[in-house]
mmCIF file of the N, C-alpha and C atoms, coordinates in Angstrom:
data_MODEL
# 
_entry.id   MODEL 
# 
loop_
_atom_site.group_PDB 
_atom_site.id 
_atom_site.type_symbol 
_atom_site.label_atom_id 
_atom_site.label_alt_id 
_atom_site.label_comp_id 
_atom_site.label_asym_id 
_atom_site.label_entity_id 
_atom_site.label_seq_id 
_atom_site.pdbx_PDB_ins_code 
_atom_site.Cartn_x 
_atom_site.Cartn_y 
_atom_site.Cartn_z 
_atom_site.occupancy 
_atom_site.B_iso_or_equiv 
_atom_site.pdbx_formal_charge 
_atom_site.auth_seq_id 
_atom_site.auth_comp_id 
_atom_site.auth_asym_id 
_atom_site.auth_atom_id 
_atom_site.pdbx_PDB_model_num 
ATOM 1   N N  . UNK A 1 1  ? 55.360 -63.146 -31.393 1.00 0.00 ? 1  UNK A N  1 
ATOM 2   C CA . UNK A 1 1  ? 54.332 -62.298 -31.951 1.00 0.00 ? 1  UNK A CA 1 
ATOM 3   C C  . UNK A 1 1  ? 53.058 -62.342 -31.104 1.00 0.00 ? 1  UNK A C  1 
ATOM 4   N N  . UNK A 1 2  ? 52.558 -63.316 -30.373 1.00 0.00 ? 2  UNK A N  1 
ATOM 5   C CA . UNK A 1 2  ? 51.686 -63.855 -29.624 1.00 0.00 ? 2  UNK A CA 1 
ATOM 6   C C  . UNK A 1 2  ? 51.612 -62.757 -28.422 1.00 0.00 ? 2  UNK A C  1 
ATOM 7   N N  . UNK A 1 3  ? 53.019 -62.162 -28.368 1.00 0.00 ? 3  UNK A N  1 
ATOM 8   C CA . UNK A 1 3  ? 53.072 -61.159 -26.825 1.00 0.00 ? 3  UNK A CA 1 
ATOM 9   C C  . UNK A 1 3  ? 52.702 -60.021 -27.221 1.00 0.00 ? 3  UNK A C  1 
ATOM 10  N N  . UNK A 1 4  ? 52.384 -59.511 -28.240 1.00 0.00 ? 4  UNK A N  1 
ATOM 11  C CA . UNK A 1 4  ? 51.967 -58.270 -28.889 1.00 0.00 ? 4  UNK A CA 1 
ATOM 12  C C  . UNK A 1 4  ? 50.770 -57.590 -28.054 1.00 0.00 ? 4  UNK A C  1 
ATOM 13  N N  . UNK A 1 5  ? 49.977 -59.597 -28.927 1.00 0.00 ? 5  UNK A N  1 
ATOM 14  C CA . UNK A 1 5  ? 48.364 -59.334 -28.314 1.00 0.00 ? 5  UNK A CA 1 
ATOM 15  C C  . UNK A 1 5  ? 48.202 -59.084 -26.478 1.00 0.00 ? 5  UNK A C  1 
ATOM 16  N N  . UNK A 1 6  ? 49.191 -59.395 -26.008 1.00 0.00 ? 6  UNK A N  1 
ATOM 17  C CA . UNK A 1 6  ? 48.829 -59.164 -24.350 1.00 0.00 ? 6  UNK A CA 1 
ATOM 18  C C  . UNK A 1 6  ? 49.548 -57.622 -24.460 1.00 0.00 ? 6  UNK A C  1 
ATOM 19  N N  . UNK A 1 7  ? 50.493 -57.366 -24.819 1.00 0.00 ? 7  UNK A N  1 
ATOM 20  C CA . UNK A 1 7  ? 51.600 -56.359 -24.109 1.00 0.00 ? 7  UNK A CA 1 
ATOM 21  C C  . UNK A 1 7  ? 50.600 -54.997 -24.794 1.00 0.00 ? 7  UNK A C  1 
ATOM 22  N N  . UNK A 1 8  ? 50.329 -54.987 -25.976 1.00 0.00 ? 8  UNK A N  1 
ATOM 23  C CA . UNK A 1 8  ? 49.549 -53.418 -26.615 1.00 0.00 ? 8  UNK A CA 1 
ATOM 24  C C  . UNK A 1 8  ? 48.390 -52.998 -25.619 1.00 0.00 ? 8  UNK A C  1 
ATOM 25  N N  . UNK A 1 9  ? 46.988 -54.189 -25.332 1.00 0.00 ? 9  UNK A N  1 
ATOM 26  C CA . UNK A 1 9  ? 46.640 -53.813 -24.583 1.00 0.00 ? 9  UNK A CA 1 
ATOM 27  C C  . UNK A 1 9  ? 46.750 -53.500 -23.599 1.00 0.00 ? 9  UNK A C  1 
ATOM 28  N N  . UNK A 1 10 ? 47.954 -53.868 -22.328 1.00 0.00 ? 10 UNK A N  1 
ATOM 29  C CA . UNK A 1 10 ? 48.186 -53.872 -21.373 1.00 0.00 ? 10 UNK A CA 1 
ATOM 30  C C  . UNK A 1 10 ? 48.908 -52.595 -21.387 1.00 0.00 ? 10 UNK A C  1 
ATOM 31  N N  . UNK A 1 11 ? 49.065 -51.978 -22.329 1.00 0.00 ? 11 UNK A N  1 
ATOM 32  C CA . UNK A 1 11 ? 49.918 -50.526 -22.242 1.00 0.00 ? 11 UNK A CA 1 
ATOM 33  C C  . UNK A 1 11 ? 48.972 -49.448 -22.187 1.00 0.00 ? 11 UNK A C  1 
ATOM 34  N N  . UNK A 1 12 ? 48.074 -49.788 -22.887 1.00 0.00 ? 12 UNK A N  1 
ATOM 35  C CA . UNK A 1 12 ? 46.951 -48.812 -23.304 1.00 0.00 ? 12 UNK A CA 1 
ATOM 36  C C  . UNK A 1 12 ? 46.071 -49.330 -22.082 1.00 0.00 ? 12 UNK A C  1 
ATOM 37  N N  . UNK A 1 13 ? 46.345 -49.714 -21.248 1.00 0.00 ? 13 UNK A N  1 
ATOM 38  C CA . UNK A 1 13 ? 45.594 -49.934 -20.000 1.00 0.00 ? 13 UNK A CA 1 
ATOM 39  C C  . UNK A 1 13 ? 45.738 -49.172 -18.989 1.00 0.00 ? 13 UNK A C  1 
ATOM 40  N N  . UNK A 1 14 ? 47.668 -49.205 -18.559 1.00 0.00 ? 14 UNK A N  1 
ATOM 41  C CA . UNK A 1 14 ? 47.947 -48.628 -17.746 1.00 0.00 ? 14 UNK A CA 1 
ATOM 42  C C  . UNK A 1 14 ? 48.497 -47.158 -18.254 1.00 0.00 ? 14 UNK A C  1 
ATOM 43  N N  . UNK A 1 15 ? 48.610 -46.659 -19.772 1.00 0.00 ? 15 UNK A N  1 
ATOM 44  C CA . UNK A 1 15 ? 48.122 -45.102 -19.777 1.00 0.00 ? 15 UNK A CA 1 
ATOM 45  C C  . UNK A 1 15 ? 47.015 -44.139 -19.366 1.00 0.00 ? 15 UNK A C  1 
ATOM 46  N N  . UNK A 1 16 ? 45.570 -45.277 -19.661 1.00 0.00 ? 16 UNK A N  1 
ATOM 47  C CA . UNK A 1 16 ? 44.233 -44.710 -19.458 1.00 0.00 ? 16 UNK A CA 1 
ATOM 48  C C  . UNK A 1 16 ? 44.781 -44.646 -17.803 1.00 0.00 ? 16 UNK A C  1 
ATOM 49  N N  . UNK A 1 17 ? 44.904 -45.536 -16.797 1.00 0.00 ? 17 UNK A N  1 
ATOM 50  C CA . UNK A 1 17 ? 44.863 -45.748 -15.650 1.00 0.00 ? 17 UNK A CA 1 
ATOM 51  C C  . UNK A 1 17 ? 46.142 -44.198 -15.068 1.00 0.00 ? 17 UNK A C  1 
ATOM 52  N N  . UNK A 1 18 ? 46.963 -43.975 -15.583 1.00 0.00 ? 18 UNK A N  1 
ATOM 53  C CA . UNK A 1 18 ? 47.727 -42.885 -15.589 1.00 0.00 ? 18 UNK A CA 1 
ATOM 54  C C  . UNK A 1 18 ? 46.863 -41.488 -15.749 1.00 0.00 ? 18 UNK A C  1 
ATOM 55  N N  . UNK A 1 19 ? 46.221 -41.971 -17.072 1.00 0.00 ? 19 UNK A N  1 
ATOM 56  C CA . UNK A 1 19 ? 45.734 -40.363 -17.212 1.00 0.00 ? 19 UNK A CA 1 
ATOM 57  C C  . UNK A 1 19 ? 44.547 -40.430 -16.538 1.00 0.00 ? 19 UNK A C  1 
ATOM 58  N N  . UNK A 1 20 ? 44.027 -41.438 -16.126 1.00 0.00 ? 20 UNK A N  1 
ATOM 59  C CA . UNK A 1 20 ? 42.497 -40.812 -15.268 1.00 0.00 ? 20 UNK A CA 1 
ATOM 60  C C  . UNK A 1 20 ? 43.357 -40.239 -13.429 1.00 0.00 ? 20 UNK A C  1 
ATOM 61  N N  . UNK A 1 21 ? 44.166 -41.023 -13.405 1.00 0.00 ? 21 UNK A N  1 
ATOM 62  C CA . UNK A 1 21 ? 45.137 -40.599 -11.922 1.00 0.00 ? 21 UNK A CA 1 
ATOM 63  C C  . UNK A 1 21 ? 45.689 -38.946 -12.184 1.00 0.00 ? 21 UNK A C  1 
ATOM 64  N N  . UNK A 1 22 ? 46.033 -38.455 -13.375 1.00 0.00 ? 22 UNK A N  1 
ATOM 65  C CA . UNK A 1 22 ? 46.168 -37.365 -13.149 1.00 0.00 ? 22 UNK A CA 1 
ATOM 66  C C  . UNK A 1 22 ? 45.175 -36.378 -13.267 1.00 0.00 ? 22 UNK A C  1 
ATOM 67  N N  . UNK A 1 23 ? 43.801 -36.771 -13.733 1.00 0.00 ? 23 UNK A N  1 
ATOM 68  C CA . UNK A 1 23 ? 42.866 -35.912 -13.622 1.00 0.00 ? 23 UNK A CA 1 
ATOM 69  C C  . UNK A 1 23 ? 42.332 -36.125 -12.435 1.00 0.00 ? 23 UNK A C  1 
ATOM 70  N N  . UNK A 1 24 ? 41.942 -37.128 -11.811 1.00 0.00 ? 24 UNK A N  1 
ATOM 71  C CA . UNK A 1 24 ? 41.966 -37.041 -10.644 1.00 0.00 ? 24 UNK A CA 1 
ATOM 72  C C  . UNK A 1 24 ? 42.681 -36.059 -9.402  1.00 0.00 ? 24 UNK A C  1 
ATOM 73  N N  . UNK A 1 25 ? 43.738 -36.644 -10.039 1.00 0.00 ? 25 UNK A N  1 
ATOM 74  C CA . UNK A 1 25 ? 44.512 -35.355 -8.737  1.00 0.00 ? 25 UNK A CA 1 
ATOM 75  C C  . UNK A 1 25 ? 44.021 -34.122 -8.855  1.00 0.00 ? 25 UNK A C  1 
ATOM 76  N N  . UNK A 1 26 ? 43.787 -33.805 -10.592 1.00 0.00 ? 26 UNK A N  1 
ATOM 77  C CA . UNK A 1 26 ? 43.909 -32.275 -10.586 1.00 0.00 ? 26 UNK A CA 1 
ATOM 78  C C  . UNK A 1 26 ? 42.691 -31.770 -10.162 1.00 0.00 ? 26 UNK A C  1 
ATOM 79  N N  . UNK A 1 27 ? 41.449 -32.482 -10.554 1.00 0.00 ? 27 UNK A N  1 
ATOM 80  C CA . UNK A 1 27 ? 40.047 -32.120 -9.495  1.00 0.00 ? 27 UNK A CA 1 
ATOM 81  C C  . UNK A 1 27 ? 40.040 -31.933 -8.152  1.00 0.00 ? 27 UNK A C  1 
ATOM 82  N N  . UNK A 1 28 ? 41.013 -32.518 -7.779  1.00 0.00 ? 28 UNK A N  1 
ATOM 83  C CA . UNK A 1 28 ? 41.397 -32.503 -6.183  1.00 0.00 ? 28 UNK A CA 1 
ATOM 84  C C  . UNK A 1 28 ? 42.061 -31.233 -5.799  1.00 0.00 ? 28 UNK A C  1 
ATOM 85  N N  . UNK A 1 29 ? 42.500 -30.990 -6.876  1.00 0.00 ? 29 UNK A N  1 
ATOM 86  C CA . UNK A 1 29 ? 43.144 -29.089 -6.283  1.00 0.00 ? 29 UNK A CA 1 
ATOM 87  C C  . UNK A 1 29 ? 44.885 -30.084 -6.030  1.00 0.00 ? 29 UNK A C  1 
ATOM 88  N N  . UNK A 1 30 ? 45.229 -30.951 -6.180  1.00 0.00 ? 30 UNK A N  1 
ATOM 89  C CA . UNK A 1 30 ? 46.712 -31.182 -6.208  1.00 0.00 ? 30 UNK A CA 1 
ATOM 90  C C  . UNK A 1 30 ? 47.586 -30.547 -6.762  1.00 0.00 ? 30 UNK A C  1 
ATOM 91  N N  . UNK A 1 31 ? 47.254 -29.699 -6.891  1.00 0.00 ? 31 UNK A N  1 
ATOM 92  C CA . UNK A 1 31 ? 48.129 -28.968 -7.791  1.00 0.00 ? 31 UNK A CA 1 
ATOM 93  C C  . UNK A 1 31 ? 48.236 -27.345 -7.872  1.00 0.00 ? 31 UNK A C  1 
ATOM 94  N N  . UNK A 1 32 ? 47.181 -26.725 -7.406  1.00 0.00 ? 32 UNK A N  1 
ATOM 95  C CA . UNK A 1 32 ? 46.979 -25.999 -6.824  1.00 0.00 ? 32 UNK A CA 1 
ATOM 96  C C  . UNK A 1 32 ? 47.910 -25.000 -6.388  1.00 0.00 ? 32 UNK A C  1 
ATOM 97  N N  . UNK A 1 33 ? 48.504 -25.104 -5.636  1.00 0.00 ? 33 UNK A N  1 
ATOM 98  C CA . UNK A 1 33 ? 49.836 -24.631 -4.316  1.00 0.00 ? 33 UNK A CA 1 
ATOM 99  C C  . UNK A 1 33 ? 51.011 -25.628 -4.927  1.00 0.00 ? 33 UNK A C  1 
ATOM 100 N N  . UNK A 1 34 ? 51.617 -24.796 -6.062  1.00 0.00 ? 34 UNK A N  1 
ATOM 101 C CA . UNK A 1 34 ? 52.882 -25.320 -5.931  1.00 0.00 ? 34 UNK A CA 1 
ATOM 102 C C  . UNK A 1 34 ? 54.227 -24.825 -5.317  1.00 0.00 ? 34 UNK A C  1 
ATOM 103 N N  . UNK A 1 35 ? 53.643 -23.670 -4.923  1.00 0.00 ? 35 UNK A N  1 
ATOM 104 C CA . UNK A 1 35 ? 55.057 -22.829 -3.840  1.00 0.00 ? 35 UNK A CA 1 
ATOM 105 C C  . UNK A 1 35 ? 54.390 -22.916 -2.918  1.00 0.00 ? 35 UNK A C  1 
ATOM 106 N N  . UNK A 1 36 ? 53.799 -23.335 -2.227  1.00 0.00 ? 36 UNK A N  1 
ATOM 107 C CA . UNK A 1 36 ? 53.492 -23.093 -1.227  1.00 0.00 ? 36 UNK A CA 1 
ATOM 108 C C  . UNK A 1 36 ? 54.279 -23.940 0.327   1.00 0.00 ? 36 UNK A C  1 
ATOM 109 N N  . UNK A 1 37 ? 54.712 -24.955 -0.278  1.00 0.00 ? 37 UNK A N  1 
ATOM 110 C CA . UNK A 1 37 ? 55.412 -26.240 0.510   1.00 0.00 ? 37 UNK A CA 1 
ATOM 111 C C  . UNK A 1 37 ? 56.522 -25.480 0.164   1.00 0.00 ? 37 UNK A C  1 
ATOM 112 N N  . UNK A 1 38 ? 56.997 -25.151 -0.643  1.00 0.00 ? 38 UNK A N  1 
ATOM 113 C CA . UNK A 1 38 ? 58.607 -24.402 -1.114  1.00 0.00 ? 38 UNK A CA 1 
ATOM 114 C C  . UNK A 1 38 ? 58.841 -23.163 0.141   1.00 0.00 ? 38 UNK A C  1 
ATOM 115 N N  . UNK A 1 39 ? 57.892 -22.603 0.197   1.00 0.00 ? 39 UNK A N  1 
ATOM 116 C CA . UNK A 1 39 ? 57.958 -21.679 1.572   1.00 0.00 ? 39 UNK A CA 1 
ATOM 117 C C  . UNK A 1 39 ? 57.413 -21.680 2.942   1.00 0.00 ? 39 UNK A C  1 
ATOM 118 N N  . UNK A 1 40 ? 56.863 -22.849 2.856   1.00 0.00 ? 40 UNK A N  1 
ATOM 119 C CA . UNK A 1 40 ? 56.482 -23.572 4.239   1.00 0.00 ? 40 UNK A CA 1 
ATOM 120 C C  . UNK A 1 40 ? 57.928 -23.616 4.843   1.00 0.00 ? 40 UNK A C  1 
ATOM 121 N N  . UNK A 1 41 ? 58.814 -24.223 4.501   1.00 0.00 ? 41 UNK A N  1 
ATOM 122 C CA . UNK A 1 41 ? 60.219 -24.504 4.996   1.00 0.00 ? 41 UNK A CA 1 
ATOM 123 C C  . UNK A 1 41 ? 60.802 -23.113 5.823   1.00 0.00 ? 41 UNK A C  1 
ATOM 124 N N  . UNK A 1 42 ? 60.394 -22.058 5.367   1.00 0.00 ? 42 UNK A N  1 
ATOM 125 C CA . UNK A 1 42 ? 61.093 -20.438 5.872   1.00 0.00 ? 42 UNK A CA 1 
ATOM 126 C C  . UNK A 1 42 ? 60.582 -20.114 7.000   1.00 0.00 ? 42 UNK A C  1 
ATOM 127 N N  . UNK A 1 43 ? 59.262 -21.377 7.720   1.00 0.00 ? 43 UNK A N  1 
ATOM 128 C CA . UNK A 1 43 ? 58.936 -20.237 8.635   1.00 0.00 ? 43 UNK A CA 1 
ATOM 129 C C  . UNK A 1 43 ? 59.118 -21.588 9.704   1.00 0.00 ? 43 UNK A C  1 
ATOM 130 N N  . UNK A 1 44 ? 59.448 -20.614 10.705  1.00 0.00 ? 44 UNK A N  1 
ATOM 131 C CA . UNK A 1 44 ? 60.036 -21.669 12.551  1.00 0.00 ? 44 UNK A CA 1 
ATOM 132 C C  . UNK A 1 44 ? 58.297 -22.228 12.999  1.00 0.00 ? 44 UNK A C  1 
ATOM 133 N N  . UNK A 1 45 ? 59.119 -23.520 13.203  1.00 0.00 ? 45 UNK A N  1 
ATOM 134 C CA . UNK A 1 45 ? 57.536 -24.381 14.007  1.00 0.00 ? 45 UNK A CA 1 
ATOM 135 C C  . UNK A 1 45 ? 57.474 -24.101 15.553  1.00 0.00 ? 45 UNK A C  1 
ATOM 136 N N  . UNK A 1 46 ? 57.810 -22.945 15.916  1.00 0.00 ? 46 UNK A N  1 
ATOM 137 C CA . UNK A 1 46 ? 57.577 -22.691 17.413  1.00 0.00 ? 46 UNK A CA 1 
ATOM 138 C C  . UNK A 1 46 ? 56.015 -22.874 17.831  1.00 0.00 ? 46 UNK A C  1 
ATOM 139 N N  . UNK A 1 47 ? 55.264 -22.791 16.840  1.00 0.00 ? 47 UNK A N  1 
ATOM 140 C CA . UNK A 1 47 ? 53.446 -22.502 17.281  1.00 0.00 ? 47 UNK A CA 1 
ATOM 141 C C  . UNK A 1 47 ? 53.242 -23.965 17.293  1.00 0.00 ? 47 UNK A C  1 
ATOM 142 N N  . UNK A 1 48 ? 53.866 -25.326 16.927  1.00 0.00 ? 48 UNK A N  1 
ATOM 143 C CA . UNK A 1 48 ? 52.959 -26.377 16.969  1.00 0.00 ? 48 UNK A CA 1 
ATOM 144 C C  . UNK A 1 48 ? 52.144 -26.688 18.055  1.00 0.00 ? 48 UNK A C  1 
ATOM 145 N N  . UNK A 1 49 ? 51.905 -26.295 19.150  1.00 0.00 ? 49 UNK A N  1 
ATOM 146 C CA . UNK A 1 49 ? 51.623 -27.036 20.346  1.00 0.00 ? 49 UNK A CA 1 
ATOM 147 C C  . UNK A 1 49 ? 50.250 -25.667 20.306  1.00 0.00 ? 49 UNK A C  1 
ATOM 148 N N  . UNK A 1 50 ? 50.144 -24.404 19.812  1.00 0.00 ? 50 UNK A N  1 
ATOM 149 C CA . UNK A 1 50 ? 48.925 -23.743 19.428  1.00 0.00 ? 50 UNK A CA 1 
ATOM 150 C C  . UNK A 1 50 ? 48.516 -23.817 18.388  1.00 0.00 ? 50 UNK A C  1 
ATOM 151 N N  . UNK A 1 51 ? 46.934 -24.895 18.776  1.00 0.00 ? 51 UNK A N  1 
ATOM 152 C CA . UNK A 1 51 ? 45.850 -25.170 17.108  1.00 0.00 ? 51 UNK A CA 1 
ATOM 153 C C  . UNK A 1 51 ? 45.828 -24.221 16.207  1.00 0.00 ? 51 UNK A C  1 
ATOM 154 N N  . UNK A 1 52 ? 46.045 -22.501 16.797  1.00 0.00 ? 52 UNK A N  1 
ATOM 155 C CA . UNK A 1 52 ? 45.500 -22.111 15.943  1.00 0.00 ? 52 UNK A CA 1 
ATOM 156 C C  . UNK A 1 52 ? 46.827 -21.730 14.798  1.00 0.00 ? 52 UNK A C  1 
ATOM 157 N N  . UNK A 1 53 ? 48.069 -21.953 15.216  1.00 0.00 ? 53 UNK A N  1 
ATOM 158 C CA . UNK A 1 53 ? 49.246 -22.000 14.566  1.00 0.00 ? 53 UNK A CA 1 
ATOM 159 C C  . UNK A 1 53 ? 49.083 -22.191 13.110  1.00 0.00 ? 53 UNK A C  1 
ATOM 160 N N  . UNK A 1 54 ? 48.756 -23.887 13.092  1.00 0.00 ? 54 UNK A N  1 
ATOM 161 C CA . UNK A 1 54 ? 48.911 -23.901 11.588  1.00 0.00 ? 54 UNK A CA 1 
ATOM 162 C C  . UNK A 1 54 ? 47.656 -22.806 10.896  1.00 0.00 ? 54 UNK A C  1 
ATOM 163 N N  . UNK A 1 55 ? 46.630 -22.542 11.138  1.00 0.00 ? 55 UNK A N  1 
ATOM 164 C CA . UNK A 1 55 ? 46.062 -21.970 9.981   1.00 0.00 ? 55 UNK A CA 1 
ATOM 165 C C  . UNK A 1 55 ? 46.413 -20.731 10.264  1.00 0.00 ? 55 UNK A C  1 
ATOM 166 N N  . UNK A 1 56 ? 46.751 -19.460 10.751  1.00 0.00 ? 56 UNK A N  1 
ATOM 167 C CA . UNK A 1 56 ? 47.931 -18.777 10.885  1.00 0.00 ? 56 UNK A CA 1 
ATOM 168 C C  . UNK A 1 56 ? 49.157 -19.047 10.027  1.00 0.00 ? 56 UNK A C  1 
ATOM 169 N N  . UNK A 1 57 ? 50.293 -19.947 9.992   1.00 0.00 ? 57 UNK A N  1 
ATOM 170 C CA . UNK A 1 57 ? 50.984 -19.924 9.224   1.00 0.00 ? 57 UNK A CA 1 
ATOM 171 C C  . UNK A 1 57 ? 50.756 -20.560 7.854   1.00 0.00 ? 57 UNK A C  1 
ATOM 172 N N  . UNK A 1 58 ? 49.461 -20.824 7.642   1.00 0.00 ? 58 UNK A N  1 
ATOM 173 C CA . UNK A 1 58 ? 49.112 -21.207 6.057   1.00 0.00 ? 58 UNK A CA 1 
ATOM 174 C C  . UNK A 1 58 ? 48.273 -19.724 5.713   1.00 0.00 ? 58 UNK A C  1 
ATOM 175 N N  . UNK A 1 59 ? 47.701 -18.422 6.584   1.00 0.00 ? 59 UNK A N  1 
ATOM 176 C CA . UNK A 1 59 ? 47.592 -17.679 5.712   1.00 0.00 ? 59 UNK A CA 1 
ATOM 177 C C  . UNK A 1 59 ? 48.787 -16.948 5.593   1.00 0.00 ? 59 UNK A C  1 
ATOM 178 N N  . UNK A 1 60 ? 49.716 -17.089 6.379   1.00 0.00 ? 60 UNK A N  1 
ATOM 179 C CA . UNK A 1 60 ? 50.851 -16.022 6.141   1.00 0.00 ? 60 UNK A CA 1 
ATOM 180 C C  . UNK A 1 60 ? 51.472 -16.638 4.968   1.00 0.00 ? 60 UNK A C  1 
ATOM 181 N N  . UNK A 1 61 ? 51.542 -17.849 4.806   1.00 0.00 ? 61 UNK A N  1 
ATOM 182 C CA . UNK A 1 61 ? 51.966 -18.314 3.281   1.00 0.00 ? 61 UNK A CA 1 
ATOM 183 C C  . UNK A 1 61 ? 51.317 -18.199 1.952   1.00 0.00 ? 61 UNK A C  1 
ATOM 184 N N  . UNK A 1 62 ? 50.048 -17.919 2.473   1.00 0.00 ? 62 UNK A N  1 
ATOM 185 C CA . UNK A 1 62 ? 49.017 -17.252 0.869   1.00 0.00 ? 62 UNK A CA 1 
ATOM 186 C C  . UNK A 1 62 ? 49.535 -16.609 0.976   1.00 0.00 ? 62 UNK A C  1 
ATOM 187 N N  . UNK A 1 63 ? 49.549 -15.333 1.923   1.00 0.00 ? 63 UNK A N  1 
ATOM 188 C CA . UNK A 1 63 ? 49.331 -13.945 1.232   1.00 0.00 ? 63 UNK A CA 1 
ATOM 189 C C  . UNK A 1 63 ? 50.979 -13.795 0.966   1.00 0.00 ? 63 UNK A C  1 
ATOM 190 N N  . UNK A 1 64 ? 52.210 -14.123 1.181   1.00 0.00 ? 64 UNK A N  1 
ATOM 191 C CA . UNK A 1 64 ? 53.525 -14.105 0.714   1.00 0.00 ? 64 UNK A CA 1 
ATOM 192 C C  . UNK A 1 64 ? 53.269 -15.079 -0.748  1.00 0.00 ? 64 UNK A C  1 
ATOM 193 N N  . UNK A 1 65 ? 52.660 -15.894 -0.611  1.00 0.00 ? 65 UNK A N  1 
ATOM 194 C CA . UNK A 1 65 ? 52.866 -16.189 -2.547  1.00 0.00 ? 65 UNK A CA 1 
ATOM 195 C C  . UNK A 1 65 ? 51.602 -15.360 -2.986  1.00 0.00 ? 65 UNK A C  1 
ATOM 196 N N  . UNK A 1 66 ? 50.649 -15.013 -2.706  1.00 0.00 ? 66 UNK A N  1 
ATOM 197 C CA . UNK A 1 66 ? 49.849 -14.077 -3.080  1.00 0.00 ? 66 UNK A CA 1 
ATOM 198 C C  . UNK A 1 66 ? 50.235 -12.535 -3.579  1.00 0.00 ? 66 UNK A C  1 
ATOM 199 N N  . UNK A 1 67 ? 50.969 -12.186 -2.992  1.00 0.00 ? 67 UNK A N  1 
ATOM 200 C CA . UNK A 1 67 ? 52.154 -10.512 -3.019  1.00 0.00 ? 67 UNK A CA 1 
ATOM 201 C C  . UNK A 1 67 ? 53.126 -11.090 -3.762  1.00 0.00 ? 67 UNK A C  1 
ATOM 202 N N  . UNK A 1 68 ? 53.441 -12.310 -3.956  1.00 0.00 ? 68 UNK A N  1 
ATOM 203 C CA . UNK A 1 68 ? 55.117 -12.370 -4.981  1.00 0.00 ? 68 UNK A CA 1 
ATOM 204 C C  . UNK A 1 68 ? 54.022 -12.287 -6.204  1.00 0.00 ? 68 UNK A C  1 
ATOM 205 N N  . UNK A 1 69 ? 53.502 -13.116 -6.657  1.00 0.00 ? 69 UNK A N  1 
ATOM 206 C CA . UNK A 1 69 ? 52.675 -13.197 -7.663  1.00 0.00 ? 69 UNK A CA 1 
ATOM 207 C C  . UNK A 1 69 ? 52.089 -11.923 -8.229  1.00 0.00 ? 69 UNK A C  1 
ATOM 208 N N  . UNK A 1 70 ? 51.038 -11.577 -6.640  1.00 0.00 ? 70 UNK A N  1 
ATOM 209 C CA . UNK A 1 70 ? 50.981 -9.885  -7.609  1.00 0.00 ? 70 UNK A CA 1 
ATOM 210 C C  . UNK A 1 70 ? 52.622 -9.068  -7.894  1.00 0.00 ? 70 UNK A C  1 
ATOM 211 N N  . UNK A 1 71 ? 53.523 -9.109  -7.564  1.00 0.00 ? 71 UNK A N  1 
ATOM 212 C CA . UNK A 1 71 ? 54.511 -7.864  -8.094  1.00 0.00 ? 71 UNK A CA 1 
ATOM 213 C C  . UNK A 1 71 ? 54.866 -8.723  -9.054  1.00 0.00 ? 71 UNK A C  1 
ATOM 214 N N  . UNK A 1 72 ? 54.654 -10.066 -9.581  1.00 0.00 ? 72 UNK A N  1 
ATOM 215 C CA . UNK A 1 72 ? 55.213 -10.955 -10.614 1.00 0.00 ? 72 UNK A CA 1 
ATOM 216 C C  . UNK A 1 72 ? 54.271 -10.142 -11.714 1.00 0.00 ? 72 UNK A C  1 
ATOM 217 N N  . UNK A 1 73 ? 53.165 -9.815  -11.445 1.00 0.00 ? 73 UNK A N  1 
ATOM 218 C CA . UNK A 1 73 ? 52.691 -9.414  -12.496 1.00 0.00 ? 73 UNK A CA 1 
ATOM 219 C C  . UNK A 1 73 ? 52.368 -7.878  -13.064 1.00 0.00 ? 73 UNK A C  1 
ATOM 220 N N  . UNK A 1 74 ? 53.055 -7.348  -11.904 1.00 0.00 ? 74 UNK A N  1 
ATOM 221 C CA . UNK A 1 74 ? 53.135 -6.036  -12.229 1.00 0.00 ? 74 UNK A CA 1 
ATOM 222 C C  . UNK A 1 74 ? 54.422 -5.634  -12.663 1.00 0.00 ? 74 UNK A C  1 
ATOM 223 N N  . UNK A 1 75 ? 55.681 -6.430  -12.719 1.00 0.00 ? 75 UNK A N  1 
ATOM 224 C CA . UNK A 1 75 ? 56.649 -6.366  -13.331 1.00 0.00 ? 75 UNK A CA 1 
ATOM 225 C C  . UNK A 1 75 ? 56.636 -6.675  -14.926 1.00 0.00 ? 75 UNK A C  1 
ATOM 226 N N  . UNK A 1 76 ? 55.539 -7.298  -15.073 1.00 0.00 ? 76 UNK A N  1 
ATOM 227 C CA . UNK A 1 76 ? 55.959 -8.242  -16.481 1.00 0.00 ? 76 UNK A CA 1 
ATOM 228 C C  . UNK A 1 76 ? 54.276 -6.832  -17.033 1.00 0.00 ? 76 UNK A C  1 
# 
């Protein structure tokens, strides 16, 4: 019965410690872009060796989840 008193608080410790970690993230914008890594994969890394590559292929990945999204919502 003695383990109660350690184990209750120690739960309610590491929930608070959970839920401040997920607000955390989410201030951080973690969450943000969740297709966006899902369609990172579709496009060829031929540009790595030109800087300006990646931000180039991160807007071509907005505006492709940007256009699915808008016809997502012009369908519905």
């Amino acid at each position: 019965m003695d383990v109660l008193y350690f184990l209750a608080p120690l739960a309610i410790m590491l929930g608070l410690v959970g839920l401040i970690g997920m607000y955390w993230a989410w201030k951080q914008g973690q969450f943000d872009d969740l297709e966006g890594p899902a369609h990172r994969i579709l496009f060829d890394d031929d540009g790595e060796l030109d800087p300006h590559a990646k931000k180039n292929e991160d807007a071509q990945i907005n505006d492709a989840v940007q256009n699915k999204s808008e016809s997502d919502l012009k369908e519905k």
